[in-house]
C-alpha positions as CSV (number, residue, x, y, z in Angstrom):
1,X,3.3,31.9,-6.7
2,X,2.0,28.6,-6.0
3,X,1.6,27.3,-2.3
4,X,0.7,23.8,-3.0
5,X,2.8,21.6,-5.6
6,X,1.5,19.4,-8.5
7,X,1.9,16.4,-5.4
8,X,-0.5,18.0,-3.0
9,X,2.4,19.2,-0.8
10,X,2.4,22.5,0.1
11,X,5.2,25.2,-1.2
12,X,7.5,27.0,0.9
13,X,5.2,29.8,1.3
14,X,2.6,27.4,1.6
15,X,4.0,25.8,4.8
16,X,4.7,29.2,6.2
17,X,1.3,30.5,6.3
18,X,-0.3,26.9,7.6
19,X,2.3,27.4,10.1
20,X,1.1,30.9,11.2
21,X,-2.4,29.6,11.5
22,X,-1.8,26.8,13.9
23,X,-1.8,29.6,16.4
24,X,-5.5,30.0,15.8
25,X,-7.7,32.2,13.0
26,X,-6.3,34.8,11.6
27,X,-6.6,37.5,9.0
28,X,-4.9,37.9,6.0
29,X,-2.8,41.1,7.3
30,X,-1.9,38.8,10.7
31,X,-0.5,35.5,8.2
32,X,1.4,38.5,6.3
33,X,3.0,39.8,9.0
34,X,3.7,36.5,10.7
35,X,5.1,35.2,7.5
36,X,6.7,38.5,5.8
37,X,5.2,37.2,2.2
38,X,3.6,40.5,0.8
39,X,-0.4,40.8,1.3
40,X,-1.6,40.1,-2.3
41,X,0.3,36.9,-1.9
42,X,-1.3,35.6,1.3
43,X,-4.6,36.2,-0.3
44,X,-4.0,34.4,-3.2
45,X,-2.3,31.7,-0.9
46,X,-5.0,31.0,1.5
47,X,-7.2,31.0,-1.2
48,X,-6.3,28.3,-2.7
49,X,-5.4,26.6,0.2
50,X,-8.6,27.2,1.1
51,X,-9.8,25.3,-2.4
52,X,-7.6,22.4,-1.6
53,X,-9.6,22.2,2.0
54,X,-5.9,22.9,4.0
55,X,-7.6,25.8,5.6
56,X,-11.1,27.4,6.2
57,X,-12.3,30.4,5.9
58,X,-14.6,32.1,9.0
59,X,-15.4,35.6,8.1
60,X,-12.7,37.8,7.4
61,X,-10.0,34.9,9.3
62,X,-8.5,31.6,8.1
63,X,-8.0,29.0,10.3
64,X,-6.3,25.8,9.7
65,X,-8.0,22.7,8.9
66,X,-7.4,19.0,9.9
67,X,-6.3,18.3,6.8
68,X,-4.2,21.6,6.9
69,X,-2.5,20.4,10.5
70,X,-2.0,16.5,8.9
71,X,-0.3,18.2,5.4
72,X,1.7,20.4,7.6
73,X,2.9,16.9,9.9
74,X,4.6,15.8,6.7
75,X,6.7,18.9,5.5
């Protein structure tokens, strides 16, 4: 499952965990939770969320980026 479309905008489950993460950093489990997507999911979402510089990764937590927090403005 995708989280961000051919256009650059993120996918439902895309917007859902950049959502969780305005809160602050967070781990995988925490976006899983907040979200109810399953874990292997989140993984694979902030990952490439991550590639697409929407989120960055500190350690073991994601955060969201400025780029992440101006995407997110436009869903």
């Amino acid at each position: 499952m995708a989280c961000v479309n051919p256009d650059g905008k993120p996918t439902e489950s895309g917007a859902k965990m950049l959502r969780s993460l305005k809160s602050g950093g967070k781990l995988p489990e925490n976006v899983a939770e907040d979200t109810g997507l399953p874990l292997f999911r989140v993984r694979s979402g902030l990952r490439e969320l991550a590639g697409n510089g929407f989120v960055l990764q500190k350690g073991d937590k994601y955060e969201i980026s400025p780029k992440g927090i101006e995407l997110l403005g436009k869903v």
